[in-house]
Backbone as JSON, one array per atom type, in Angstrom:
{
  "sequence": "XXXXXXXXXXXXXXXXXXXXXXXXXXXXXXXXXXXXXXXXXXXXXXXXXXXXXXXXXXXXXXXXXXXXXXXXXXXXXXXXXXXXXXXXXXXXXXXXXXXXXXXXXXXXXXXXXXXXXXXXXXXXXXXXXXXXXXXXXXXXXX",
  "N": [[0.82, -1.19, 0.0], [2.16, 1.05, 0.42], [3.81, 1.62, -1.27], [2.04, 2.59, -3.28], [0.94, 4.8, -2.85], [-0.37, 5.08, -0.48], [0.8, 5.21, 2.86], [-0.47, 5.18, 5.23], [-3.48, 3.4, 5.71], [-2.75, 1.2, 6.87], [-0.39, 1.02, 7.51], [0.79, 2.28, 9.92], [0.03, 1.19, 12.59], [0.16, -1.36, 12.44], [-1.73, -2.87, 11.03], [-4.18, -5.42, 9.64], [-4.38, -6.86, 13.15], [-2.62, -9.69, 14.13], [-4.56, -11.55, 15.82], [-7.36, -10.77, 14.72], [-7.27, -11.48, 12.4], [-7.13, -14.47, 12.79], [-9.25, -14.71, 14.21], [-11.83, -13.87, 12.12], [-10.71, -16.27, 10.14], [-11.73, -18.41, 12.39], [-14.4, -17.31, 12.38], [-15.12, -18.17, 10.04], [-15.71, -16.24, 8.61], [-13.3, -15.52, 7.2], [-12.03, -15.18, 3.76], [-10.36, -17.18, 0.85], [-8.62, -16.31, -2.68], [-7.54, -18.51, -4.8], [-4.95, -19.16, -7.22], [-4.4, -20.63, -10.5], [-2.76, -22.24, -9.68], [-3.47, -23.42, -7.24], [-2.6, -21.53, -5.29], [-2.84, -19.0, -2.94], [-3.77, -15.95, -3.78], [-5.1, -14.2, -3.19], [-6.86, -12.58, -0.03], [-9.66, -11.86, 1.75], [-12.19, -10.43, 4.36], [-15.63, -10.58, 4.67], [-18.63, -10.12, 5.21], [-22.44, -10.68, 6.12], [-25.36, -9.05, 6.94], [-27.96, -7.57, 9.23], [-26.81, -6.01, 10.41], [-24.6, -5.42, 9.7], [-21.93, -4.37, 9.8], [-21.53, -2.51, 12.59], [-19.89, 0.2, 13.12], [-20.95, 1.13, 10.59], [-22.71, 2.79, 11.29], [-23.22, 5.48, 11.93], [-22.73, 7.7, 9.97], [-20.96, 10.48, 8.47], [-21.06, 13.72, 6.18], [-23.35, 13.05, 4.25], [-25.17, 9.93, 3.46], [-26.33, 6.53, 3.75], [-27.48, 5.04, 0.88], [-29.6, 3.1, 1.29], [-31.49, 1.09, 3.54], [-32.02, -1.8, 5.72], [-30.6, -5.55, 5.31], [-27.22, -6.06, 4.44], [-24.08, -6.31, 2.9], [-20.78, -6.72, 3.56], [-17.16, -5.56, 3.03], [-14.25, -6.54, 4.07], [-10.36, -5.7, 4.78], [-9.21, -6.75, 2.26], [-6.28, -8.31, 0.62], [-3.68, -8.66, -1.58], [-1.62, -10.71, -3.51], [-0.29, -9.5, -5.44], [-0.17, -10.71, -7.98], [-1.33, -11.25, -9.78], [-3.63, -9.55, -11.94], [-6.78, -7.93, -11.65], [-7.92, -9.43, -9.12], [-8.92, -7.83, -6.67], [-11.08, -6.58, -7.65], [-12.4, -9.13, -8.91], [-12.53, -10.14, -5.92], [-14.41, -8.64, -4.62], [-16.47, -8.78, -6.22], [-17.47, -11.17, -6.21], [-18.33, -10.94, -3.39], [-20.3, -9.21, -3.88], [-22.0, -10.46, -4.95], [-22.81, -12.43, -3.61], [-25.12, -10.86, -2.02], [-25.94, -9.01, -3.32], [-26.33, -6.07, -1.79], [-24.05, -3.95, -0.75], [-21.59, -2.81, 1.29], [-18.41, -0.89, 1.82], [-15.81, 0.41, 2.89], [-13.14, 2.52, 2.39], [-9.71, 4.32, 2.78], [-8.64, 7.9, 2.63], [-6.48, 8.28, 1.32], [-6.31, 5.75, -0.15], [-6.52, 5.51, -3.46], [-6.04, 3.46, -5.59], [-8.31, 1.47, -4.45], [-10.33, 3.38, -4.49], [-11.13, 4.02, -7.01], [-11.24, 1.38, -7.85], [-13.57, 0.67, -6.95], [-15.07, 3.12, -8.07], [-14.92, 2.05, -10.59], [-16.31, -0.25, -10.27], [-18.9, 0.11, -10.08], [-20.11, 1.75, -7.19], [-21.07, 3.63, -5.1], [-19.84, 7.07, -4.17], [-20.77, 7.51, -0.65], [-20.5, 8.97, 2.1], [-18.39, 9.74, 4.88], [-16.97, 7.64, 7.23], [-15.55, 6.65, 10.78], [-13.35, 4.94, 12.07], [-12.0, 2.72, 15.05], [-9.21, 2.04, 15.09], [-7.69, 4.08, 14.05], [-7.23, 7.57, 13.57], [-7.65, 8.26, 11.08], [-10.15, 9.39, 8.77], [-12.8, 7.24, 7.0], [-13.56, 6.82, 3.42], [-16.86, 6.11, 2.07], [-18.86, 3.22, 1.17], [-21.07, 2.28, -1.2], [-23.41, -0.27, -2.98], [-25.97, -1.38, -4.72], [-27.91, -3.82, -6.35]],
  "CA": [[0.0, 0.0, 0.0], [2.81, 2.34, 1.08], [4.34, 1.99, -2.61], [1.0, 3.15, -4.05], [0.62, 6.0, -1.76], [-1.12, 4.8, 1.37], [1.41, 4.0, 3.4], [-1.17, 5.61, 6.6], [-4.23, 2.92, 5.67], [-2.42, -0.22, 7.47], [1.24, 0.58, 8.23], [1.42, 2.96, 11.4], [-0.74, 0.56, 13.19], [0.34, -2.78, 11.86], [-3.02, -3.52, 10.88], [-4.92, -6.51, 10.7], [-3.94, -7.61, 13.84], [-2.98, -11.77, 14.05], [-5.83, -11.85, 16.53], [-8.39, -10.47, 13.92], [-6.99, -12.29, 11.11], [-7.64, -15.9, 13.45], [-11.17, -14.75, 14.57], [-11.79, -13.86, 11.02], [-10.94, -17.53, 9.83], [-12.99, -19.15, 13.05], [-16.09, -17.37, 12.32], [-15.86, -18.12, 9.04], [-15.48, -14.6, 7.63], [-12.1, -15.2, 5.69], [-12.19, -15.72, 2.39], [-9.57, -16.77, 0.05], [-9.01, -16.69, -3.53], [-6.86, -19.02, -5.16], [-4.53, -19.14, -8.33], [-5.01, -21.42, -11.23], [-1.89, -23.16, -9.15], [-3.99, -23.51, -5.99], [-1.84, -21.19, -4.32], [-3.3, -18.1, -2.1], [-3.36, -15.23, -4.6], [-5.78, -12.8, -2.63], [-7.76, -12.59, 1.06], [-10.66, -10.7, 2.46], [-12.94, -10.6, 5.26], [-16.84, -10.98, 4.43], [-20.13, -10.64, 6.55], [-23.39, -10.3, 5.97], [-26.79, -9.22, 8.1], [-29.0, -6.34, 9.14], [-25.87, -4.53, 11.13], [-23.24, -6.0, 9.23], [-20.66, -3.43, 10.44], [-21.56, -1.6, 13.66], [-18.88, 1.27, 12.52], [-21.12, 2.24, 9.72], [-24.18, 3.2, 12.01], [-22.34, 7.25, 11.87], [-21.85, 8.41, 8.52], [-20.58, 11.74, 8.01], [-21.45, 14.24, 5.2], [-23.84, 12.21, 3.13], [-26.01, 8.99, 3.7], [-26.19, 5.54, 2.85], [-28.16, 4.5, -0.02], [-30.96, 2.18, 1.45], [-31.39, 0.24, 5.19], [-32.16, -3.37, 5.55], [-29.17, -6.5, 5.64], [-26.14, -5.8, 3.48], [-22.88, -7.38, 2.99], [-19.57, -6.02, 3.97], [-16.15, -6.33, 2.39], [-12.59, -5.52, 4.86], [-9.09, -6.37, 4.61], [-8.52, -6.96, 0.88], [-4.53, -8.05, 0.04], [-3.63, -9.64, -2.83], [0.45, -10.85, -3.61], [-0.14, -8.85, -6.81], [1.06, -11.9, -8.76], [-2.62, -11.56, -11.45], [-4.17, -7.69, -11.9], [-8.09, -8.37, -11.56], [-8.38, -10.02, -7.65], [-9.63, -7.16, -5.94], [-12.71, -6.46, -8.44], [-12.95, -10.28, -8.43], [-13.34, -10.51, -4.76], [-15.28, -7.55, -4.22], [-17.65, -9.14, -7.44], [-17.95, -12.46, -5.48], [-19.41, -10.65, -2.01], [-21.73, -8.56, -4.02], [-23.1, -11.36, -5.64], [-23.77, -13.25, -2.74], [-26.1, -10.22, -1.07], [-26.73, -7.82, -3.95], [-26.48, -5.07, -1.38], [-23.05, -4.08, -0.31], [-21.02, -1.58, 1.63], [-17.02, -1.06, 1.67], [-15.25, 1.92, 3.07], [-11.17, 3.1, 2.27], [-8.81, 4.83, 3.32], [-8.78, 8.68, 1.56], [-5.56, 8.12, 0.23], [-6.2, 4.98, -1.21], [-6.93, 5.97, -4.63], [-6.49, 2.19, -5.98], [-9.33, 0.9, -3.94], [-11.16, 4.22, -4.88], [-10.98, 3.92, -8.96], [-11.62, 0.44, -8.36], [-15.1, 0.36, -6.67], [-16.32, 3.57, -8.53], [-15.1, 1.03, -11.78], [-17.67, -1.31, -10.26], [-20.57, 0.8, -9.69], [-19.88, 1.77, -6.16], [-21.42, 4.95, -5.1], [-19.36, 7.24, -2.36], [-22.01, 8.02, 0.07], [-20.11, 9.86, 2.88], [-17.36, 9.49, 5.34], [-16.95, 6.98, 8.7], [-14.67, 6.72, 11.0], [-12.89, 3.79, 12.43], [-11.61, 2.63, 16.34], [-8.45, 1.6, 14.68], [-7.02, 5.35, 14.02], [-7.45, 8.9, 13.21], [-7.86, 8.49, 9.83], [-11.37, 8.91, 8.27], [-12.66, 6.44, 5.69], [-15.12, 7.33, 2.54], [-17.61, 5.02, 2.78], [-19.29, 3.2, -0.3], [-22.52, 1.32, -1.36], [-24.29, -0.81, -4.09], [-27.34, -1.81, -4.19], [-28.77, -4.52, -7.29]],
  "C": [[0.87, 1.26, 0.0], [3.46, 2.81, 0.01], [3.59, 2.28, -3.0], [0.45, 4.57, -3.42], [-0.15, 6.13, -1.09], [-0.75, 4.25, 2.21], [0.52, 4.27, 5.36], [-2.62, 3.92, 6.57], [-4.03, 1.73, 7.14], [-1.28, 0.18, 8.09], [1.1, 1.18, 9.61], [0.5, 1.62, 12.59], [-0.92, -0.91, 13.2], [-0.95, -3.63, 11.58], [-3.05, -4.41, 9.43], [-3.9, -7.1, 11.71], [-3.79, -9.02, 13.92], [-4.08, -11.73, 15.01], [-7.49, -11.72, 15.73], [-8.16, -11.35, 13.35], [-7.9, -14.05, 11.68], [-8.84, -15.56, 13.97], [-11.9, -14.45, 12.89], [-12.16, -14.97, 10.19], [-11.89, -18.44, 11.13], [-14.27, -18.82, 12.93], [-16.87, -17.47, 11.02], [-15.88, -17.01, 7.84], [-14.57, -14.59, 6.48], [-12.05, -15.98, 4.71], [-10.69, -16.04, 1.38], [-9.55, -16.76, -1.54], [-7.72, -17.28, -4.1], [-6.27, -18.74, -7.05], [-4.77, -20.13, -8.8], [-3.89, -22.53, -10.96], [-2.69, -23.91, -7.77], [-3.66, -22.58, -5.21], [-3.0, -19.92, -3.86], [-3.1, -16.98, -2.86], [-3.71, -13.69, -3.5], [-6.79, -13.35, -0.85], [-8.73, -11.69, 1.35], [-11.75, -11.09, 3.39], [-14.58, -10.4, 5.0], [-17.67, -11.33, 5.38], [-21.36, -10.19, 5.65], [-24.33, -9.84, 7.11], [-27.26, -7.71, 7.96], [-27.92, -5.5, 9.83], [-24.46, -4.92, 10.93], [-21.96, -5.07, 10.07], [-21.47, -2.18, 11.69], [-21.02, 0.16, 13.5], [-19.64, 2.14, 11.35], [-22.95, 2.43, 9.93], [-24.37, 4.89, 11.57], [-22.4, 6.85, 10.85], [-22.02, 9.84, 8.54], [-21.37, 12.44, 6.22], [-22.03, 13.27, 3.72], [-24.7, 10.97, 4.01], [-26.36, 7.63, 3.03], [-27.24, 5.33, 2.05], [-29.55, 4.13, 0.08], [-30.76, 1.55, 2.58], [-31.47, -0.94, 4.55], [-29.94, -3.82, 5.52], [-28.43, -5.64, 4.54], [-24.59, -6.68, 4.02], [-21.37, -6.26, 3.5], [-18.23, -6.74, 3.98], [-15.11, -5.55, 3.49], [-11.66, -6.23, 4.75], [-9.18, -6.86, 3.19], [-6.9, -6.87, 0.74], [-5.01, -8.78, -0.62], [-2.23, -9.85, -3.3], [-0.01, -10.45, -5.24], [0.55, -9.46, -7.74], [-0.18, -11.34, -10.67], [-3.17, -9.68, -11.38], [-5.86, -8.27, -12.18], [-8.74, -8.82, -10.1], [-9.32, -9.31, -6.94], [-10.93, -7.14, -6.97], [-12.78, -8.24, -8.34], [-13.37, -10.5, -7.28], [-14.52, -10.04, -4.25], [-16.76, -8.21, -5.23], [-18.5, -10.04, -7.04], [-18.9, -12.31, -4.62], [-20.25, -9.94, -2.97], [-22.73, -9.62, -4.82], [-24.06, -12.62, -4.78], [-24.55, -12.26, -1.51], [-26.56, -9.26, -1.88], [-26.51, -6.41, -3.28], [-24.91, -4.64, -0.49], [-21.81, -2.89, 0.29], [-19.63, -1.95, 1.91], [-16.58, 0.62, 2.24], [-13.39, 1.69, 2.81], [-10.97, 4.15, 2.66], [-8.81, 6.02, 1.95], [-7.75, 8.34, 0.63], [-5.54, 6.83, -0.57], [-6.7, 4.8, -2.6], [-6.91, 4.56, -5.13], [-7.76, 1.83, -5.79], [-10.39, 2.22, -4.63], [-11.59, 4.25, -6.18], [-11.37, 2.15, -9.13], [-13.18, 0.38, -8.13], [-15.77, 1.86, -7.0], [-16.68, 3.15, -9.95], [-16.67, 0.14, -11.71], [-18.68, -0.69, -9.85], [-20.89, 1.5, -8.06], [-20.64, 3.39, -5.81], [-21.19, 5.49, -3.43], [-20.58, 8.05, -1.56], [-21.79, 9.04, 1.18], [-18.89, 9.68, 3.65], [-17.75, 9.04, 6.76], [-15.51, 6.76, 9.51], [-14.87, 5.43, 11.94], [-12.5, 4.09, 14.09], [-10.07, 2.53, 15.76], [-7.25, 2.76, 15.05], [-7.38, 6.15, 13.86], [-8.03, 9.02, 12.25], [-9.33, 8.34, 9.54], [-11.26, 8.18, 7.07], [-13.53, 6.99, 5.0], [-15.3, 5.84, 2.4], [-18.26, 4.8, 1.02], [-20.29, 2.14, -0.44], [-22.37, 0.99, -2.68], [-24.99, -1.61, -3.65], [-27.73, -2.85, -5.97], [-30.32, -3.28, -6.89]]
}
């Protein structure tokens, strides 16, 4: 991230913690996606329900889309071996809820150009326990 110019998103804070990451995989949440080797290309964290993310109760300047369940995408890496993962993963969770919210980091302009590629619409800004930093926040709705 820090070579693309966000090195604030994850680094000062060594985030995901190994404690997230392993509750993550026990509840089920982590997802991976594999290469056409088997190997581990990309990860991300995946929920669904009516309060999928607690964190995006607040939103700042603006408003989400529509209530009811929705899905929710966090932690996206990918060993940047294939160019496509992230819109693949992100393609996967919206297809299994139709309704789907994602927030980044301002400076991450990648993540930003990718989900307004996929239809993503920025709705306002939330802020995290994590750090300082605010996130813009982002919906789609089928």
């Amino acid at each position: 991230m820090a070579e693309h110019g966000n090195p604030n998103q994850w680094g000062p804070t060594n985030w995901p913690p190994e404690a997230l990451i392993r509750s993550d995989i026990q509840t089920g949440s982590s997802y991976v996606c594999e290469n056409d080797a088997g190997q581990v290309a990309a990860v991300f964290f995946y929920t669904y329900g009516e309060d999928a993310e607690p964190g995006y109760r607040d939103i700042e300047d603006g408003a989400w889309l529509a209530g009811g369940p929705y899905g929710v995408v966090h932690r996206i890496a990918t060993d940047g071996s294939q160019r496509g993962l992230g819109a693949f993963c992100i393609g996967w969770a919206f297809e299994q809820c139709g309704h789907l919210r994602i927030d980044t980091h301002g400076d991450n302009a990648v993540m930003q150009n990718l989900l307004k590629k996929l239809g993503f619409t920025h709705c306002g800004t939330i802020h995290v326990q994590e750090d300082d930093f605010p996130r813009l926040a982002y919906e789609k709705i089928l």
